[in-house]
Every structure is written in C-alpha cells, then in structure tokens.
C-alpha positions in Angstrom: -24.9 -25.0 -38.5 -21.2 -26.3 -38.6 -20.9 -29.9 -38.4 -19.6 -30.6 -34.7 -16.1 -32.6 -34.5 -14.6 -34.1 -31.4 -11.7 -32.6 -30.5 -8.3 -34.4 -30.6 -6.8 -35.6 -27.1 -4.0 -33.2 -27.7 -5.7 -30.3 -29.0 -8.3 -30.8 -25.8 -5.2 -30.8 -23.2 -4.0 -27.8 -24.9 -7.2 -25.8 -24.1 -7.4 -27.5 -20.5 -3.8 -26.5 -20.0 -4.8 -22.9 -20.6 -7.1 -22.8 -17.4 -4.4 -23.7 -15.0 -1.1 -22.6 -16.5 -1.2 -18.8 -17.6 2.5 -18.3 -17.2 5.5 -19.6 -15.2 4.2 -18.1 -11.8 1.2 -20.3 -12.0 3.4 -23.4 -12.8 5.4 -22.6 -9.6 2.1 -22.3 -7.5 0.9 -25.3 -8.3 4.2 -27.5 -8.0 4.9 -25.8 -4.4 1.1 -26.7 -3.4 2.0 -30.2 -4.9 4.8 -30.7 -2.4 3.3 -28.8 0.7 0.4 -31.4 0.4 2.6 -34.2 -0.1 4.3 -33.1 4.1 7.4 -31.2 3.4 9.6 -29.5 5.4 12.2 -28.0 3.0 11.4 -26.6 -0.4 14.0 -25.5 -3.1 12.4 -23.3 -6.0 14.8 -22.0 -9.0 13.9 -20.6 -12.0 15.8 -19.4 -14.9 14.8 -16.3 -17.6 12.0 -15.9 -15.5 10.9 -19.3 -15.8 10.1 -19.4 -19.2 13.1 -21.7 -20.1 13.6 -23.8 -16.5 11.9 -24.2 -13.5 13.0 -27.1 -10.5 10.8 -27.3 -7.3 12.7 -29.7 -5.0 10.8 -31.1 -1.8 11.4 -33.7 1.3 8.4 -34.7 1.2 6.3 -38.2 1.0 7.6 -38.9 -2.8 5.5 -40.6 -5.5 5.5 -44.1 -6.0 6.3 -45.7 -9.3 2.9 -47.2 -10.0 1.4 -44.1 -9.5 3.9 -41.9 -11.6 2.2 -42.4 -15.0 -1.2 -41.7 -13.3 -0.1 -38.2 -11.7 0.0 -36.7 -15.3 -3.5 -38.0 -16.7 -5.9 -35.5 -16.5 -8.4 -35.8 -13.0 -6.3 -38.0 -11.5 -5.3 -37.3 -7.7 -5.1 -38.3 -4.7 -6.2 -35.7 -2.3 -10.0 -37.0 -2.8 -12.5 -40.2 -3.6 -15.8 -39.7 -3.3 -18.2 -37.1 -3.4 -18.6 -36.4 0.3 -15.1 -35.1 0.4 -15.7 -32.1 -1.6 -17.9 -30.9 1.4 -14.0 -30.8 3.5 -11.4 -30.3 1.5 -8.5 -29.7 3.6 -5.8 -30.0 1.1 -4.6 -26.9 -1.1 -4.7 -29.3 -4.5 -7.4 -31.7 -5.3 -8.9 -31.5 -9.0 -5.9 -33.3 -10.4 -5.3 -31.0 -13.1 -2.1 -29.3 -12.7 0.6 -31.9 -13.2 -1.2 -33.0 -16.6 -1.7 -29.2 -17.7 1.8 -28.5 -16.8 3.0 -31.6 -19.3 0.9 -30.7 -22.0 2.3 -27.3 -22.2 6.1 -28.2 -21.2 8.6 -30.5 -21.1 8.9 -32.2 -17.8 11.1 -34.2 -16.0 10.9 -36.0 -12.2 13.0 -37.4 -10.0 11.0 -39.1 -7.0 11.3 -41.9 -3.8 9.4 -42.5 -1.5 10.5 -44.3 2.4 9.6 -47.7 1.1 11.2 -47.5 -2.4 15.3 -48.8 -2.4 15.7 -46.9 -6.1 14.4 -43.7 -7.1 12.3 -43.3 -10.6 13.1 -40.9 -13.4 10.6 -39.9 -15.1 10.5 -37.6 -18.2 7.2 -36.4 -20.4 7.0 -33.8 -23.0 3.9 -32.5 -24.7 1.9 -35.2 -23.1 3.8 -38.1 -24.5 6.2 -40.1 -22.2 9.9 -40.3 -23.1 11.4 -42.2 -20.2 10.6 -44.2 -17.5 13.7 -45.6 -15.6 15.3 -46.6 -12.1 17.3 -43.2 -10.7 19.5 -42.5 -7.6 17.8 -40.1 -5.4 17.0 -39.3 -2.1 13.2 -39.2 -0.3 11.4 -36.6 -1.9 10.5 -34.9 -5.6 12.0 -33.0 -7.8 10.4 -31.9 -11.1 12.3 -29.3 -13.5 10.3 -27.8 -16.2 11.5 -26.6 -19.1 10.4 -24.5 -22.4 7.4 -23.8 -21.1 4.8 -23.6 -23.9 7.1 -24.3 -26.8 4.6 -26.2 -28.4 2.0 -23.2 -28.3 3.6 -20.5 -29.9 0.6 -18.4 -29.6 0.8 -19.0 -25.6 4.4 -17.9 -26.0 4.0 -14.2 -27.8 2.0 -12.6 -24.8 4.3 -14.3 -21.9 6.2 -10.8 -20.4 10.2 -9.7 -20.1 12.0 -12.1 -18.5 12.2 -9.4 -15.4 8.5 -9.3 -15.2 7.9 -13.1 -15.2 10.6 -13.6 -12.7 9.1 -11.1 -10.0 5.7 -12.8 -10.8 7.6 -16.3 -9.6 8.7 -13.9 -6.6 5.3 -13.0 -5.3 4.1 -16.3 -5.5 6.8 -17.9 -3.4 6.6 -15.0 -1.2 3.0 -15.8 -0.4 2.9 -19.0 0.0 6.4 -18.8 2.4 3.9 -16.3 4.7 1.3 -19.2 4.9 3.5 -21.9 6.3 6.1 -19.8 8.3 6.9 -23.9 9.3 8.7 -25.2 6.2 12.0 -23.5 5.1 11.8 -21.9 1.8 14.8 -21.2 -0.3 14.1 -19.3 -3.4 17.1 -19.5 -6.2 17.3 -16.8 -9.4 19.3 -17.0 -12.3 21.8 -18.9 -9.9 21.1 -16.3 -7.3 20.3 -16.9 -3.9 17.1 -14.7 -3.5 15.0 -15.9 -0.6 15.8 -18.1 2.3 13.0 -18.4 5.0 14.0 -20.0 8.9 11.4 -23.0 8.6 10.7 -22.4 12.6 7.3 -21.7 12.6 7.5 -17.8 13.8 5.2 -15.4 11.1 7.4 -12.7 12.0 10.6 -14.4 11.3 9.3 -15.3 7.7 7.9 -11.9 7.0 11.3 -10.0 8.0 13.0 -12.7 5.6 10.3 -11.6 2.8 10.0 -8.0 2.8 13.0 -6.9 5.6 13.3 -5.1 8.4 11.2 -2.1 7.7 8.0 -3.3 6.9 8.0 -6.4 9.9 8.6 -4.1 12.3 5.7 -1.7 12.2 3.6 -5.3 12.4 1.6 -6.1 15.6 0.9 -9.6 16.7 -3.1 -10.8 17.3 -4.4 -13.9 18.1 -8.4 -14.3 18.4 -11.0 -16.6 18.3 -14.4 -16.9 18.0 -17.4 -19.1 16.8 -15.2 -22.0 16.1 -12.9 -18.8 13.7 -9.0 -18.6 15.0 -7.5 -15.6 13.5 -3.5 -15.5 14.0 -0.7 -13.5 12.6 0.1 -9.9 11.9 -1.5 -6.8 11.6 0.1 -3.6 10.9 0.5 -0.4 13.5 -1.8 2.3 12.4 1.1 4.8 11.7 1.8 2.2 9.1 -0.7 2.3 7.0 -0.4 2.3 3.1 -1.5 4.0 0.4 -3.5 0.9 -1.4 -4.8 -2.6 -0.3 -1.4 -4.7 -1.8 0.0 -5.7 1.9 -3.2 -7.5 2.8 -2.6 -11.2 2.8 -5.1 -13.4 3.9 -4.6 -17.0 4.1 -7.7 -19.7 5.0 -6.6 -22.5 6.4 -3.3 -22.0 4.8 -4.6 -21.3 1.4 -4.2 -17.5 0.0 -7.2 -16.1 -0.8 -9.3 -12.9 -1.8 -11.7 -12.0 0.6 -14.2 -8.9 0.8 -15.2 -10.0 4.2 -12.4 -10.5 5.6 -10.8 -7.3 4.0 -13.7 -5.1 5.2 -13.6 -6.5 8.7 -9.6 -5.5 8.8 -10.8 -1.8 7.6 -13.6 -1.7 10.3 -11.6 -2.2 13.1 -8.6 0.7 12.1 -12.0 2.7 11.6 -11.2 5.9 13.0 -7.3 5.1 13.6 -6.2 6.0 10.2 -5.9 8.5 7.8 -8.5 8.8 5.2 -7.5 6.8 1.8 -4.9 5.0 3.9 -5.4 1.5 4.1 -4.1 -1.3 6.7 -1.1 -3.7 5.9 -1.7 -7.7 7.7 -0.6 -11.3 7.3 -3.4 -13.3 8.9 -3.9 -16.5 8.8 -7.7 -17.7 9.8 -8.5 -21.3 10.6 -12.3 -22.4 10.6 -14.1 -25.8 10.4 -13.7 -27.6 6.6 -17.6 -27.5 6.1 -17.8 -23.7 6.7 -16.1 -22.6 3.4 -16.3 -23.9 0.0 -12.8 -23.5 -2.0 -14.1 -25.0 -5.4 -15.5 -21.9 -6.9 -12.9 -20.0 -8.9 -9.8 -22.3 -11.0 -6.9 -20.1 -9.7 -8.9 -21.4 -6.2 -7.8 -18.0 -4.9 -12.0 -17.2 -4.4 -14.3 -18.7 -1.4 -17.7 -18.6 -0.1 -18.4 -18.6 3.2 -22.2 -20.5 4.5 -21.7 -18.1 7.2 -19.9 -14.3 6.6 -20.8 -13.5 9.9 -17.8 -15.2 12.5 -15.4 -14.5 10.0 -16.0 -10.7 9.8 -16.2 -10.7 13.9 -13.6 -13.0 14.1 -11.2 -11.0 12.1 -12.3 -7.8 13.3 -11.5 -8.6 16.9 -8.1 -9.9 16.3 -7.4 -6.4 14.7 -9.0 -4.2 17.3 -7.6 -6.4 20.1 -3.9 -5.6 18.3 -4.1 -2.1 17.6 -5.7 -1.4 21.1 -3.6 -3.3 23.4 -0.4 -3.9 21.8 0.2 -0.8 19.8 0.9 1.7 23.0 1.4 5.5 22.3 5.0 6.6 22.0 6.3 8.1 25.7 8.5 11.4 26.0 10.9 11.3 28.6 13.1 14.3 29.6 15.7 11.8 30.9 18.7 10.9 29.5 20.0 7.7 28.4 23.2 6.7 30.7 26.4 6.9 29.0 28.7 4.1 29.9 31.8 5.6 30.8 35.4 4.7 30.0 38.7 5.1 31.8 39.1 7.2 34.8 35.5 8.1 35.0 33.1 6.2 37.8 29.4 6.0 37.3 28.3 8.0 40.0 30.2 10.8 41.8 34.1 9.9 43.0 37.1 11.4 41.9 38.1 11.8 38.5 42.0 11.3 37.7 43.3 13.9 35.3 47.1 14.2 34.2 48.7 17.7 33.9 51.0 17.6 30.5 53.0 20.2 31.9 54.1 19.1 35.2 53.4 15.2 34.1 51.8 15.1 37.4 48.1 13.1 38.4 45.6 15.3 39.9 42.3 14.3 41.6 39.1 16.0 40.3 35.6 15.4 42.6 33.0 14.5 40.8 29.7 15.9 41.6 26.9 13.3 42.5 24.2 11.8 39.0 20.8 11.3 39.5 19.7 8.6 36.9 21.9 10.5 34.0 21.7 14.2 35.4 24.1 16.1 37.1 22.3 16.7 40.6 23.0 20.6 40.6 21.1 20.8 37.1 18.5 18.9 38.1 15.1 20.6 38.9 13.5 20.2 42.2 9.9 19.6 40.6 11.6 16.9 38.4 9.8 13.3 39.3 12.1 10.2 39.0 10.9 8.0 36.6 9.6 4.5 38.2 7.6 6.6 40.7 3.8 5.1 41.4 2.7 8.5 39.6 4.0 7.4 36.4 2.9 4.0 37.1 1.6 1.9 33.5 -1.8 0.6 33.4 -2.9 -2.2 30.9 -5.6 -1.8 29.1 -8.3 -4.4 28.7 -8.4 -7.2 26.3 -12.0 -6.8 24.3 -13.8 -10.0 24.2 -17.0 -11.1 22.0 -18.8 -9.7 25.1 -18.1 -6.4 25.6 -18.8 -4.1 24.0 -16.6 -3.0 20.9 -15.8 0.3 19.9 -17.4 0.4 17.3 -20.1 -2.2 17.0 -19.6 -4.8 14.5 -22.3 -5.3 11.7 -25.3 -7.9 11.8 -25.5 -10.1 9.0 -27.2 -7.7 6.6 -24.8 -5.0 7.8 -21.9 -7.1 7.4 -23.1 -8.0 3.3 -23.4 -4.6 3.2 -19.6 -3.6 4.5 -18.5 -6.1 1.9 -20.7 -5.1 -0.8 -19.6 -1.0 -0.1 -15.4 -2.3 -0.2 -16.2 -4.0 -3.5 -18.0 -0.8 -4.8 -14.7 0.6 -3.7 -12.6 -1.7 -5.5 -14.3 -1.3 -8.5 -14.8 2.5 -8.6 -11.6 3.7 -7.4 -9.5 6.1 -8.9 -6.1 7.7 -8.5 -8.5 11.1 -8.4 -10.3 9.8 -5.5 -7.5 8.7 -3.7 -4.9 12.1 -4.3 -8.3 14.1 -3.5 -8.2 12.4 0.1 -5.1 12.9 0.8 -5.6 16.7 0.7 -9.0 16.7 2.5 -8.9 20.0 4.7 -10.3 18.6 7.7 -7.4 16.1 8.0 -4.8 19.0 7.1 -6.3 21.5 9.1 -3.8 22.2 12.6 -5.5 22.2 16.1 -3.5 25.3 17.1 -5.7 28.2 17.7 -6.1 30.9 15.0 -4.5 34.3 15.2 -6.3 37.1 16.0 -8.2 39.2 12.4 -6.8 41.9 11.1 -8.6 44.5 9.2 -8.2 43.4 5.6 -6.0 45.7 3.3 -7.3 47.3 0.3 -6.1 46.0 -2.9 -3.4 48.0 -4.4 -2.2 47.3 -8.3 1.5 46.3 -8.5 2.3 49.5 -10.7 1.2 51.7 -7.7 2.3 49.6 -4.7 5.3 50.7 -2.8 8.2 48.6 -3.1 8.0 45.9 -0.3 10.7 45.2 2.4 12.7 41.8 2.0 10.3 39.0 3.5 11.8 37.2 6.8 10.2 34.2 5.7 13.4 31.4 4.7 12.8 31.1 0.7 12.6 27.0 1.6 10.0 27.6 3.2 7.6 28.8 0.1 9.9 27.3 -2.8 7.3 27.6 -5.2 5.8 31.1 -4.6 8.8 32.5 -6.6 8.3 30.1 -9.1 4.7 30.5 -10.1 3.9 30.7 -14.0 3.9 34.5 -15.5 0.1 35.3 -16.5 0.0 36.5 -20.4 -2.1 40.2 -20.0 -3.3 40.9 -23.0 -6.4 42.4 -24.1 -8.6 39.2 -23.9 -7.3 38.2 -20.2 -7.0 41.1 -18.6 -8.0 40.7 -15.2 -10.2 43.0 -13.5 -10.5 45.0 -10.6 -10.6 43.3 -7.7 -10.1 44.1 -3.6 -9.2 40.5 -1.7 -11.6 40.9 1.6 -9.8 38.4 3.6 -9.3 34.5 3.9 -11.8 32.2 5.9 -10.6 28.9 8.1 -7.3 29.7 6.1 -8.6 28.0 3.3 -11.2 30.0 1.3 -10.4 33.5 -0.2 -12.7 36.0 -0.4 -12.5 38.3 -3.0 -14.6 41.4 -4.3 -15.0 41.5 -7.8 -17.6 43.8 -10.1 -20.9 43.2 -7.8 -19.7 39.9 -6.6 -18.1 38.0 -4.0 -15.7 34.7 -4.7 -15.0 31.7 -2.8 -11.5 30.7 -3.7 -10.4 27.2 -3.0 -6.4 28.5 -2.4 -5.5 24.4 -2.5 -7.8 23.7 -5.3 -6.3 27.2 -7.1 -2.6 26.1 -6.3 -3.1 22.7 -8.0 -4.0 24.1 -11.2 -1.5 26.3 -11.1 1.5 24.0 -10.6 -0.4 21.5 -13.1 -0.9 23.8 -15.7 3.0 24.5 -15.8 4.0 21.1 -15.7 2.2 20.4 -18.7 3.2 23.8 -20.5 6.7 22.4 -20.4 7.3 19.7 -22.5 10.3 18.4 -20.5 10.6 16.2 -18.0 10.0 17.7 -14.4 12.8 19.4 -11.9 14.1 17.1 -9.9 16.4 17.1 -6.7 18.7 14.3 -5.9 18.4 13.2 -2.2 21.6 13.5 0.7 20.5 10.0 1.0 18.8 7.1 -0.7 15.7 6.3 0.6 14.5 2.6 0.2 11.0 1.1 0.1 10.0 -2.2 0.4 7.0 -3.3 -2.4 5.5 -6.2 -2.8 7.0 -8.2 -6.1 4.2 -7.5 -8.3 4.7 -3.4 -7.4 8.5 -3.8 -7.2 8.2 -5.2 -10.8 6.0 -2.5 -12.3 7.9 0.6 -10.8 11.1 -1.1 -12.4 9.4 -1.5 -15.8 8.6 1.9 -16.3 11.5 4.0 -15.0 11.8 6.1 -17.9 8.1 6.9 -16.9 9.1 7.8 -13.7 12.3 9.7 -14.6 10.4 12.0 -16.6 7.9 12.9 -13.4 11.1 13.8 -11.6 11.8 10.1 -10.0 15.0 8.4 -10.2 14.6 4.6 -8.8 16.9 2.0 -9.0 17.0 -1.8 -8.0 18.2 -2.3 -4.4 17.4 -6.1 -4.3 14.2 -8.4 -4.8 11.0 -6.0 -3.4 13.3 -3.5 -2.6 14.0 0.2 -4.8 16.1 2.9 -3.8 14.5 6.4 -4.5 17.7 8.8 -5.3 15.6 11.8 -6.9 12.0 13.2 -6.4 10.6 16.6 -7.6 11.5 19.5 -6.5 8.4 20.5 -5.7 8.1 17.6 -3.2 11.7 17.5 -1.6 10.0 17.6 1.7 7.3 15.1 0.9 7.4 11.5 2.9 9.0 9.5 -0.1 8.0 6.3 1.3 4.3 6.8 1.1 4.6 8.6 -1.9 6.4 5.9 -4.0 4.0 3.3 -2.6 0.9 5.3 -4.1 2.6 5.5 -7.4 3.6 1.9 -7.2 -0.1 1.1 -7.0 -1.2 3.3 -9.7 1.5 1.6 -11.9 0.2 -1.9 -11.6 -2.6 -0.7 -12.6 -2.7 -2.5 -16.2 -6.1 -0.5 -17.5 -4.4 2.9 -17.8 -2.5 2.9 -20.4 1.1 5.1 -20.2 -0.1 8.6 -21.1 -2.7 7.9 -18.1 -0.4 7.3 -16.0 1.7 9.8 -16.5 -0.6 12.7 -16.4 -1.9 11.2 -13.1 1.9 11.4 -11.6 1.4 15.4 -12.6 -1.5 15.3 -10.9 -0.4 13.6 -7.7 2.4 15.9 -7.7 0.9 19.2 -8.2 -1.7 18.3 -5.4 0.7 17.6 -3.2 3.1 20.6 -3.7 0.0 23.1 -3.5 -0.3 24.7 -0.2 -2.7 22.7 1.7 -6.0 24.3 3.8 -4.9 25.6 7.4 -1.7 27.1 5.9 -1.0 31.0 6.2 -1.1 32.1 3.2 1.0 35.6 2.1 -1.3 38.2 1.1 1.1 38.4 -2.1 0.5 34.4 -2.7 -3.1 35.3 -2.7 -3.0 37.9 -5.5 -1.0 35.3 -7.6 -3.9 32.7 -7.2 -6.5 34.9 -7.9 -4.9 37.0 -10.6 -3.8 33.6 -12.4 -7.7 32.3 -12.1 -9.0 35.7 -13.2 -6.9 35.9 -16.1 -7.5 32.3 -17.6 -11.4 31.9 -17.7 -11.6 28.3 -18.3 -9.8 27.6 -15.5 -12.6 26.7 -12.6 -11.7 23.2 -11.7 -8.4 21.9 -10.1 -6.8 18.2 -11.9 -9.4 16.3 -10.6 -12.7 18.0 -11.1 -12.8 19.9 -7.5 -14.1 23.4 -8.3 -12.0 26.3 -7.5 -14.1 29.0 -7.3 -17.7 30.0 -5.8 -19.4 33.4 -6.8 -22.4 34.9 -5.1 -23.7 38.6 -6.7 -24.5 41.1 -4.8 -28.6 40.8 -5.4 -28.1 37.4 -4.3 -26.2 38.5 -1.4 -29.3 41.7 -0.2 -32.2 39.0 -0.7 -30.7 36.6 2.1 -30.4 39.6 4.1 -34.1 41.1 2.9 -32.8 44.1 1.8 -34.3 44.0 -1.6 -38.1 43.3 -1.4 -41.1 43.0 -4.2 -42.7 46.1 -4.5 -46.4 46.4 -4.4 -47.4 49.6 -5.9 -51.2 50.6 -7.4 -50.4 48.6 -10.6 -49.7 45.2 -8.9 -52.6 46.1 -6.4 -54.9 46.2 -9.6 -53.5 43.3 -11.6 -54.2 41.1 -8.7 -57.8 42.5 -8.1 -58.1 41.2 -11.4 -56.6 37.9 -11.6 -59.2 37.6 -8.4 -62.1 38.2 -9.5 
C-alpha cells in the first residue's frame, strides 16, 4: 500500500472548493444567500461572459465588520450557528461556512463592506486563498463582493465550464428562483451591461413572477393560501388549462429555501388528479412554511434536498392549498349572447333619442329617431324568450372552501399511502421517456369526441385501383387532410406484393378491420399513420418541410430550457423549427412542420424544450425523438373519420412492408385472428370422436 501524505492546505481547499462551486451559477447562489441572510432589501447581481470572468453581488444589508473580514474566508467559519443544538433549527439559508472560503480558493475576490456602527468602509481583496489587501474604503452600509477569473488557478475546472451563453442562463435561473422566494426584496439582475431582470421588492408573488417569466405564464396562475398541522402553504398554483408538458415550472420553496421535493410534488399532482390531461403536468410557485424542527436541510451540499420527520402535513397541506385553488378560484369560462356596449361618439346618445345627420346635398341637419337598446341590443331584434342578464335565474353561487374536515375529492393518502405516492412519482422520474410521454398524448380515450356516432353503412367490397371507376373530386377542403396526398409511394415488386384483401369496416373509428387470406386484422389507423409519416421522414435525408407562421408565436421557458432550445437550433431547424431569441426565457417560434401547422405551438415547443435539457441523450437521440413526436402528432388520431381511400393507403403500405408491425415507439399496429381461431370461439369446429378415438381411450383406460 502507498505511503499516505497529508495533503497541502492549498491543494485541500482546492478539493473543498469543488463541492460548493461547480460553476458561476453556484457562486451567484451562494453570495445572494449570503446577503439575504445578512437582512437585505435591495440586491444588484451582474455578471459578465457568463460569469466566468466577473461576477458583483451588491446588498444593503447588515455589512461585515472588519474583525470579522479575515475570518469570513477561513474554511467553517460562520456566523449563522454555535453549538450543536442549533443544527436541530436552522432557520438561515447558509450555515456551514464554506462558501466564501470555496469561492476564494478558486477566484480572485474582492469586498467592499460597512456596517451601521463603522465610520469607514474596508476593502478587502484575496486571491487563491492568499490575502492581497486589507485597507480603509469609502462605501456605503452594505457588501459588495466582485469575483473575478473564476478558476483560473484550476485549469482542469476551467476546460468543462460551458459557452458563455449557457453559463449566463445558468446565472439566470438561479436569480430567477431565488427572486420567487422572497417576492420582498427588489432584485435587479444586470448582463453584459444589460439590464435583464428588475423585480418590485413589494412583497406580492404575482408581481415577481410576471417580472420573471411575463405576462403569459402569471396569468394562467391561481392564488392559494392553506394551512394545516402547523404547514402554511402560500403562493401560486397554475389553472388546469395550463398545464405543461414536463415538471420544469414546479418551484417549491421551504421556508424560503428552494428545494426538490417528491412529497410535495406528488401532493400538487394529486390534487389536479382528474383535472388534467394525461402526461400533462401542473405549473406552481409555492412557498410552505413549517416549524424549524420538522425538516432537516443538512443532507445534500447544494442543500437543495430535505427530509421531513413527518411526510404526512406536508403532502395534506400542500394538497389542500391546490384543490382549494383549482376548485374555488379557477370558475368555468361563461358564454353570454350579449353584447359588449359600444361607447358612442358624436351625435349618437346611448339609448334611443334622435340622431343628427347632415345632408351633403342640401347642407341641411336632419333628425333621425333612434329606436330604443336593451343592454346593447336593438329592442326590435331582441327575442322575447331572451333573459336579461343580472336576473335571480342566472344568479352565481360560491362554492365551498374544503377544509381538513370534509371530505376531499379525492381522499388524500395515509402515511403508507402517501410514501407510496412519492415513491410511484420518483419511479416516474426515473423511468420516463420521451416514448411514454408522446404515447400519452395520443391515448384514444382522451382523443376520442363525445358526439354520437353516425349511423353503419354496409361495408363496400374491395375493388383494385386498376378496376375502380374513376372517383368524383372529394368535397373535403385539401387543408383539411394535408397529408393524405402526400403519403410515401409503396415499391410493388415481386417480394412486396400485397395481397388480396376486402377492408370489412372500421370499429370506434379507430381499429380497421380487414379480411385477408383466412384472417381477420386489427389495424391501429393512428399507430399505422405514425409509421408511415416516420418512415418518410427518415427516408429523406433532408431536413423536414417546414411552414413559416402569419405570426410569431412566443413561449416563455424557464432559463435552463430557454438555454438548451437556443444551443441547439441547427437541431431544431432541421426537424422543421425556426426559433429565435425574443429576450431572457423568452423564444419566438417563426416556423414549425408542415405536418403540424395546426398543432398548439406553445405546448409543443415546451415538450421539446424538456427533451432537450435532457443531457443523457445524446444529439442523434434527440433528433430521431423530434421525428417521432412529430409524426405522432401529424397521424390521424382515434375518433377521426377516416376516408375509405386513407384506409387502403394504411393498409396497403403495412401489407407491403412486412417488418413493419410497430409504430416509433413500440405500440403494435396490427392484430390478426385466423379463421379456425375465429369458428372455435364460436364452437363451430369441434373434436371429433369417431370409433378410433372411442378405442384408443378404452385403451389408455384400462
């Protein structure tokens, strides 16, 4: 065995460093926590080339004084705890006492800081560890501490540090978050000299999230406020025609720390049980408060990970808040027939009167008698059985608040229930896949309309093409099928010929069923479709059709999404998207696919955003699941009618390519049953027991 060598101090603050500071983002997290801890109202963050080459968190807060300034950078050295009783309540968001000396190990820092009591500020500037300066400074109450070259004294650090772009929208979603968990203190967030980020400091969540990720996103929010068991949830949850395609907008903040919580997360899920879409997931900025002694925060070294002594408030507390929201506040949208009143200029009055008109020709004013308006109709076109709205008929009522005793709509788990709603979303987390997710989205039961079925028709005999008439023109608009036209020629040739076959009909306007030498197919027409489109996306090695939109269509992302769609672009562009930056979490979506021109681009970019964040995949993954997500959603979907011509297509195409039986993602297309088979069920073939088979069993018997 190697002779064991104590490390150097240097070489040991080096390896400590590498715990706490991964990259600028982290740098900015801990510096912010810093000066949130130390009372502040204001913060200023700036960064420069993403934060590699400077970073300058200014604060109003309590200052440092200049006894205590060397002390602040040695290693375990704070002040947020003393003994060993407070780690049982920490309250404060630092406490090990490890960031500012991980940060000068790594960096060269300097600080400007005063406290109330202090006449002169101190200057203080350390690099690598090593003090340069120590001096009196002008300076008002507060800190200030620029860093700059981070790790330029670990060049091996240095090589896996990102682009500039990517680093910088890392320093994004970090001040992002931690603005959302103290909508109190006024944020202003500064970018290459650019003015990114400036939050109103008033103490309204709402406020701070419209300053964070605009107008769209905030407004589909619904306030909650619950508590329970000694849990206060507060803050924002989203409406449940809002949800998203992934779990990215979920921000949950404990006692005004960010952190990652299963229980918390499966709680939100359990209450929009039912009130989403399958695969779609809720959007919230919650904030939940509970006793110090309930929660330990010193398990994970990013402190982002807690345990709970008790999962069980917190999942009812959380679920309440979200039901109570989503059951109360979010009311259905109304439909009234009447109109909004136009305010009217110049001669007209608002109800009945005259109206004065000039004659050009004579130059003369005549007077024109208005007839009388009932609440923005003309009375003579207004129909007898019409009710005015406002009448006790029409008449809102409110509907209850639930409360920890009533009864929920959905009961909420005991404690081995709840572990198990938390242990069945981190099975989730861990096993999902794009497939999973793009296979929800087309399941037939969500797809399917309510609108009753038309009437059966006898089914038409198949007829080759060579011997059918020629058709009449279709009345269907081509828009409204663009890709029946455009469906891949199938290569006859002597080894895929297809066979004779007679299509018997479709069932639930999903299935085909199709006769075919002694048997009878199942035909999945979505499943079918998907291949099809997939197959001739891939045959063409060029990127895919695209159509540039009348309009722009923006999405708001959080940073770390905003920043992957923008890295890969050229990905994008050669699925058929063209994005472009429309300012920080915002990109505008000029050009989707063809085949998805009437898709909802929002939701669609979102899912793709999420895919590309993914850093497992690597880029030919992620592009062949972008052709996967887009043939699926251009195929015709279960519950469409389906042209009797379309039909042939499908099943010609999967007759005449044999290893075609499963769509992209591993859903079979195709279900046979021969005829045998088909007479057994019904007991129309039956074992035959003739003299024979009477004497082979006297046989066996005896």
């Amino acid at each position: 065995m190697a002779k064991i060598n104590v490390l150097p101090k240097h070489i040991a603050d080096l390896i400590a460093a590498g715990e706490v500071v991964e990259r600028p983002s982290s740098v900015i997290k801990e510096l912010m926590e810093n000066a949130i801890d130390a009372g502040a109202t204001s913060l200023t963050v700036e960064i420069k080339n993403g934060g590699v080459t400077y970073m300058r968190v200014t604060d109003n807060g309590s200052g440092i004084l200049r006894d205590d300034i060397r002390n602040a950078f040695v290693s375990h050295a704070t002040s947020k705890i003393l003994t060993e009783e407070d780690l049982h309540g920490i309250g404060t968001l630092g406490f090990r006492g490890e960031a500012l000396a991980s940060i000068a190990a790594v960096s060269k820092v300097d600080v400007l800081t005063r406290t109330a009591g202090e006449e002169a500020g101190t200057l203080y500037k350390i690099e690598g560890s090593e003090e340069v300066l120590l001096s009196d400074a002008g300076c008002p109450e507060g800190t200030t501490i620029v860093v700059k070259d981070l790790f330029y004294n670990t060049p091996a650090r240095m090589k896996f540090l990102k682009k500039d772009v990517t680093e910088g929208n890392s320093v994004a979603g970090v001040v992002d978050r931690i603005a959302l968990s103290h909508p109190e203190i006024s944020i202003r967030f500064i970018r290459d000299d650019k003015q990114i980020l400036v939050t109103p400091g008033n103490g309204s969540l709402k406020s701070t999230v419209y300053s964070v990720f605009g107008k769209d996103f905030s407004g589909a929010l619904l306030e909650t406020s619950y508590e329970l068991n000694g849990v206060n949830v507060e803050g924002l949850v989203s409406k449940p025609t809002a949800s998203r395609p992934n779990r990215s907008m979920q921000f949950f903040f404990l006692n005004g720390r960010l952190v990652k919580s299963m229980t918390a997360s499966a709680a939100l899920e359990r209450a929009y049980k039912d009130a989403i879409m399958v695969g779609k997931f809720p959007a919230c900025v919650l904030n939940i408060t509970l006793p110090l002694e309930m929660v330990d925060v010193n398990v994970h070294p990013a402190k982002t990970e807690v345990r709970f002594s008790n999962e069980r408030p917190v999942f009812d507390a959380v679920y309440y808040a979200a039901k109570n929201a989503i059951t109360v506040k979010d009311a259905p949208n109304r439909l009234t027939l009447a109109q909004q009143e136009v305010k009217r200029q110049g001669p007209f009055k608002e109800s009945g009167g005259e109206q004065m008109k000039l004659d050009r020709k004579s130059g003369a004013v005549k007077k024109t008698e208005l007839p009388e308006k009932i609440e923005g109709f003309w009375a003579k076109d207004l129909p007898k059985e019409w009710k005015r709205e406002g009448s006790s008929s029409s008449a809102k009522k409110k509907p209850p608040v639930l409360t920890a005793s009533d009864k929920p709509v959905e009961k909420t788990a005991e404690a081995p229930e709840v572990r198990a709603a938390v242990e069945e979303l981190k099975g989730e987390v861990a096993a999902e896949a794009p497939a999973v997710a793009a296979s929800a989205a087309e399941t037939p039961v969500a797809e399917t309309p309510t609108v009753p079925a038309p009437a059966q028709t006898e089914p038409v005999p198949y007829v080759r093409k060579a011997d059918r008439p020629a058709e009449p023109p279709k009345a269907e608009k081509p828009e409204e099928l663009p890709l029946v036209e455009d469906l891949p020629s199938v290569p006859f040739s002597e080894e895929t010929e297809v066979p004779d076959f007679r299509i018997i009909g479709e069932a639930f306007k999903t299935y085909i069923l199709v006769e075919l030498e002694g048997k009878i197919l199942l035909v999945d027409k979505h499943a079918a479709h998907e291949r099809i489109l997939y197959d001739k996306i891939i045959a063409h090695k060029e990127p895919v059709q695209s159509q540039m939109l009348l309009m722009p269509v923006t999405v708001s992302l959080s940073k770390e999404e905003y920043s992957a769609v923008l890295e890969h672009a050229d990905l994008l562009k050669e699925a058929g998207f063209e994005v472009s930056d429309f300012g920080p979490g915002l990109v505008a979506v000029r050009e989707v696919p063809v085949m998805l021109i009437k898709e909802d681009v929002t939701q669609l970019l979102s899912e793709i955003a999420g895919k590309l964040l993914d850093k497992g995949d690597p880029t030919p993954e992620k592009l062949d699941w972008m052709y996967k997500n887009i043939a699926c959603r251009a195929a015709v979907k279960a519950g469409d009618d389906t042209p009797p011509g379309e039909q042939e297509q499908f099943i010609e195409y999967v007759l005449a390519h044999r290893e075609v039986r499963y769509c992209p993602h591993g859903r079979p297309i195709l279900i046979e049953m021969t005829r045998p088979e088909l007479e057994k069920t019904f007991g129309r073939i039956q074992l035959k027991t003739g003299p024979s088979v009477r004497n082979r069993v006297r046989r066996k018997k005896s």
